[in-house]
C-alpha positions, 0 to 999 in steps of 0.5 A: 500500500501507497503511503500517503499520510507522510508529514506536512500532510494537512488532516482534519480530526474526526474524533475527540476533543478537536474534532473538525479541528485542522492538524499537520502530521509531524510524524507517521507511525505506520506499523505502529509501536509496543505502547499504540500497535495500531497506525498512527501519528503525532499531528500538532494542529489549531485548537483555537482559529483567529476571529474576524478582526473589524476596523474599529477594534481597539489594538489591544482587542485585534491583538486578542482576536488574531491570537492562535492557539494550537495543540499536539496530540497522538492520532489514531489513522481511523480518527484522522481525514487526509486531505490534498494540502501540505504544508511547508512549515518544518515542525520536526525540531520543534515537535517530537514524541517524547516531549508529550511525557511531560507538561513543561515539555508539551507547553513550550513546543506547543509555543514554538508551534504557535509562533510557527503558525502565526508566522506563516 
């Protein structure tokens, strides 16, 4: 089989807490690993979208509202929808399996993923 779900591929969430959330994979694990035996992925993705910013919006409150927030998370392939788009932001550094073990660890990538997404 043709593997198509490689990083940098866009993918939409179907299941969980971010469900219709946008999301990037980072990194496929497709015959899967002792602790998930299943395919899967480590996708990082947008929790919370920018808001639609209006001209009489004081700075402070565009500010707010063009704010992203973002997530990291371990994807099971059935709960993810592929889609044609990729994107050409290299996360791999910023992102890896093990910085989900602990919660400083998770919290500061998921700020170089931000900074990352807002930039781009």
């Amino acid at each position: 089989m043709v593997k198509f779900l490689k990083p940098n591929k866009a993918v939409v969430v179907l299941q969980g807490r971010y469900a219709g959330r946008k999301a990037v994979i980072v990194r496929a694990f497709d015959d899967g690993t002792r602790e998930r035996p299943y395919g899967h992925c480590l996708v990082v993705g947008v929790a919370k979208y920018p808001k639609k910013v209006i001209r009489k919006d004081s700075a402070k409150k565009q500010a707010k509202k063009s704010r992203v927030k973002t997530f990291i998370k371990v994807v099971n392939y059935n709960h993810i929808m592929p889609t044609r788009y990729t994107l050409d932001v290299d996360l791999k550094e910023a992102v890896s399996v093990d910085c989900l073990q602990s919660r400083d660890k998770k919290v500061t990538a998921a700020k170089e993923v931000k900074a990352k997404f807002e930039e781009s």
